[in-house]
C-alpha positions as CSV (number, residue, x, y, z in Angstrom):
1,X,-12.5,-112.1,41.1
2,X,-12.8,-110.6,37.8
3,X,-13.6,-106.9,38.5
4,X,-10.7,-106.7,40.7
5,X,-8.2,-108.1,38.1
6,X,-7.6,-104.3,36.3
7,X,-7.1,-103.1,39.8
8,X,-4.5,-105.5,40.6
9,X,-2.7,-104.6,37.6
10,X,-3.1,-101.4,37.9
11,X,-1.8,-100.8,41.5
12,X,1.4,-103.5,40.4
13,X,2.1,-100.9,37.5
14,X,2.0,-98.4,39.9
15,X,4.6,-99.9,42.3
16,X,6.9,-100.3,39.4
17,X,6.6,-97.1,38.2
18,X,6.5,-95.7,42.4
19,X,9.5,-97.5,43.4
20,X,12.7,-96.8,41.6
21,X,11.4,-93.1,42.3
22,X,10.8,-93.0,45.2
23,X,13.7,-95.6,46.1
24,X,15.8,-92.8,44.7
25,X,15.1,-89.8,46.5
26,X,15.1,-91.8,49.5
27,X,18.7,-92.3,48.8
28,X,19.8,-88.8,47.0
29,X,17.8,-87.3,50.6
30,X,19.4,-89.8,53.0
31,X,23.2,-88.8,51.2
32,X,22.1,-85.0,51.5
33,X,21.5,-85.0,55.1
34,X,24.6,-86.9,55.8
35,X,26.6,-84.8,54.3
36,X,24.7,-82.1,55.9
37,X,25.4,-83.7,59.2
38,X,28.9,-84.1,58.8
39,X,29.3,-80.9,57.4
40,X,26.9,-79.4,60.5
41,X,25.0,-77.3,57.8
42,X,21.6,-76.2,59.1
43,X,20.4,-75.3,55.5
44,X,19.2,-79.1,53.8
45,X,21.2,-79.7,50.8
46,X,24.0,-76.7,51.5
47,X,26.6,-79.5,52.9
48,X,26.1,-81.3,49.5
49,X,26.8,-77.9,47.5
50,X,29.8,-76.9,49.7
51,X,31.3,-80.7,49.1
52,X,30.7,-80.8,45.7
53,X,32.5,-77.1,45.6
54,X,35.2,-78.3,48.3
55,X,35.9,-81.4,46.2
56,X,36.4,-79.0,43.0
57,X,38.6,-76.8,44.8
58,X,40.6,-79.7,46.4
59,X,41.5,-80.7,42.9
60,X,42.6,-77.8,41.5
61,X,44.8,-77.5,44.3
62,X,45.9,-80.6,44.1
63,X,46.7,-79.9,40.5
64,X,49.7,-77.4,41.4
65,X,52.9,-78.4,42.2
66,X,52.4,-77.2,45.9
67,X,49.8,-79.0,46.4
68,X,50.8,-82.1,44.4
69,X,53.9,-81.8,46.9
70,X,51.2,-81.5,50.0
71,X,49.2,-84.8,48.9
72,X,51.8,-86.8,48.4
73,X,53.0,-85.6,51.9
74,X,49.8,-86.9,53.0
75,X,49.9,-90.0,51.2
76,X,53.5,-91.1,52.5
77,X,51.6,-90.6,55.6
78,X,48.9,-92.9,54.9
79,X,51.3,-95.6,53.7
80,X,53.3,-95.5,56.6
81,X,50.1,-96.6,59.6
82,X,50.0,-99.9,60.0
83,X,46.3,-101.4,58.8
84,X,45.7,-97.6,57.6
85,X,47.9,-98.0,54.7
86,X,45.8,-101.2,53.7
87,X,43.0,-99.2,53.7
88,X,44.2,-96.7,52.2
89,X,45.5,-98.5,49.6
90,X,42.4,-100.1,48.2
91,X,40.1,-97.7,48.5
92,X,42.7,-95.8,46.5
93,X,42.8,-98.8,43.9
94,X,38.5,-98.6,43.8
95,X,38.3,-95.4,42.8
96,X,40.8,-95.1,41.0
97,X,39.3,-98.6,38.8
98,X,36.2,-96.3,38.3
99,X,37.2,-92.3,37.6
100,X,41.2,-92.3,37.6
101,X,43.6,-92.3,35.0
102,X,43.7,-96.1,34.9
103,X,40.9,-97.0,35.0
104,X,40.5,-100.7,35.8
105,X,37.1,-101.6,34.7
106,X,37.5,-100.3,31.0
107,X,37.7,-104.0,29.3
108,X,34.3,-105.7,29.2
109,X,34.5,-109.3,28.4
110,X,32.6,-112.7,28.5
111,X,34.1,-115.7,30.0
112,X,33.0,-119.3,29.1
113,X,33.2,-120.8,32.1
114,X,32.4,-124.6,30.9
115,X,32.4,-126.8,27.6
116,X,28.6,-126.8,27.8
117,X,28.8,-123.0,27.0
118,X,27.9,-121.4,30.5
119,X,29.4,-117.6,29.9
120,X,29.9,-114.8,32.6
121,X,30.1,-111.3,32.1
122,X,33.5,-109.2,33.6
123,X,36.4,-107.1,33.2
124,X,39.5,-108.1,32.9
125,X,41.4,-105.7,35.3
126,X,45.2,-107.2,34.7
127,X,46.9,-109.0,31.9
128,X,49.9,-110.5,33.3
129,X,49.3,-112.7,36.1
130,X,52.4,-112.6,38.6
131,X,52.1,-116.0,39.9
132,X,54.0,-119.1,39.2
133,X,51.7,-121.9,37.1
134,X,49.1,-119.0,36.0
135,X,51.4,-116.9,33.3
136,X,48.7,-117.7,30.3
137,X,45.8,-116.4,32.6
138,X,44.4,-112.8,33.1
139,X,42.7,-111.9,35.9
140,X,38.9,-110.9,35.6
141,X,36.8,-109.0,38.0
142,X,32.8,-110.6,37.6
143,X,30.6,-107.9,39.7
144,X,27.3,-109.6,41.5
145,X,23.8,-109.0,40.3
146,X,21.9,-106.6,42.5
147,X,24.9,-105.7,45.1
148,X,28.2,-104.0,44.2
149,X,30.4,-106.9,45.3
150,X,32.0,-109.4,43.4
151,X,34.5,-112.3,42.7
152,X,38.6,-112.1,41.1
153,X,39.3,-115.0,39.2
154,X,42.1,-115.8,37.2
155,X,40.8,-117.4,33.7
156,X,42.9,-118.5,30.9
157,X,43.2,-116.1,27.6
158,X,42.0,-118.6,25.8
159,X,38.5,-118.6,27.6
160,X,38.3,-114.7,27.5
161,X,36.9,-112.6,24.9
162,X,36.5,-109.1,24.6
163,X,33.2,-107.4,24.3
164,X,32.8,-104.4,22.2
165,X,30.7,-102.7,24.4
166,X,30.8,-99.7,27.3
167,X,31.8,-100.7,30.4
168,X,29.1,-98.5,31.9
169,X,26.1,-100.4,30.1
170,X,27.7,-103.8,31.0
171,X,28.5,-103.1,34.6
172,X,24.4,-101.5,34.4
173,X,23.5,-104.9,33.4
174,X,24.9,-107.1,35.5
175,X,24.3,-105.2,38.4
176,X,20.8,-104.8,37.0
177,X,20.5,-108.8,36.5
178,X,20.2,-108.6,32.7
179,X,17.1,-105.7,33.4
180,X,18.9,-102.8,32.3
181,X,21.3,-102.0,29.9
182,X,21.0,-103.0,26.2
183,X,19.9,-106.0,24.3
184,X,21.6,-109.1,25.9
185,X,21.9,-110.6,22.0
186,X,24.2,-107.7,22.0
187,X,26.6,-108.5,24.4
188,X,27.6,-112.6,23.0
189,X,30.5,-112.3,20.5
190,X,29.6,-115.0,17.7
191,X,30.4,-118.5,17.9
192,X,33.3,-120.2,16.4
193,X,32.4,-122.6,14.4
194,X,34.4,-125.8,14.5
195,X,36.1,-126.8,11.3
């Protein structure tokens, strides 16, 4: 079994270095020819161009005060269909959290979630907590490990503590699992110590 030991290493060094490529153009070639599709482009990455170039000149449109008039038109419309307008609204409020103006996921922080020091990593992604009985809380979004869903929890101020870090690299590493991103020593703000 010796003999075949280098081998085995060899072919799992392989995988890891095989996978996240390949893993990768599968996904930037299966986006391409969806866009292609929708966009009925014959040529294979064309539709991707033209949406990249639609998108640019959708928002310089949007940037005069014609066609800031038009989308808000379209919005009122949108907010106006029943379940559409809930639909509307978040996916709105998503993308908005990520490349908008108010950005929603720009405050990194670690919550201690038990006196036996278990901490979480999040973002807080409100201060004030409209809700009768939870005024000294915040409300912290904690993404999942390996999937881009996650949980909304409302934590007291006093268990929260901002992390000097960017929000990209943290949400990298807890997506990631602690894999990616920077040193986790990093991320822990120091402990108080008790007087």
């Amino acid at each position: 079994m010796r003999p075949f030991r280098p081998l085995l290493r060899y072919f799992a060094q392989g995988v890891l270095i095989a996978a996240p490529i390949l893993l990768t153009l599968y996904l930037v070639i299966t986006l391409m020819a969806a866009i292609d599709g929708l966009m009925h482009v014959p040529v294979p990455g064309l539709g991707l161009v033209l949406a990249l170039c639609l998108l640019t000149l959708l928002g310089f449109v949007a940037s005069s005060v014609i066609g800031r008039r038009a989308v808000a038109l379209a919005e009122g419309v949108l907010r106006r269909v029943p379940l559409v307008k809930l639909l509307y609204r978040a996916l709105k409020d998503l993308v908005g959290a990520f490349v908008g103006e108010r950005k929603g996921f720009d405050r990194p922080v670690v919550v201690q979630l038990s006196e036996q020091g278990a901490l979480i990593l999040g973002f807080i992604t409100r201060e004030a907590v409209a809700i009768e009985g939870l005024e000294d809380h915040v409300a912290v979004y904690l993404p999942q490990a390996y999937n881009f869903a996650g949980n909304l929890v409302f934590v007291r101020r006093s268990s929260v503590q901002p992390l000097k870090v960017k929000s990209s690299e943290l949400m990298s590493f807890i997506i990631s699992g602690g894999i990616a991103g920077f040193q986790p020593q990093s991320l822990v703000p120091p402990r108080s110590t008790p007087n």
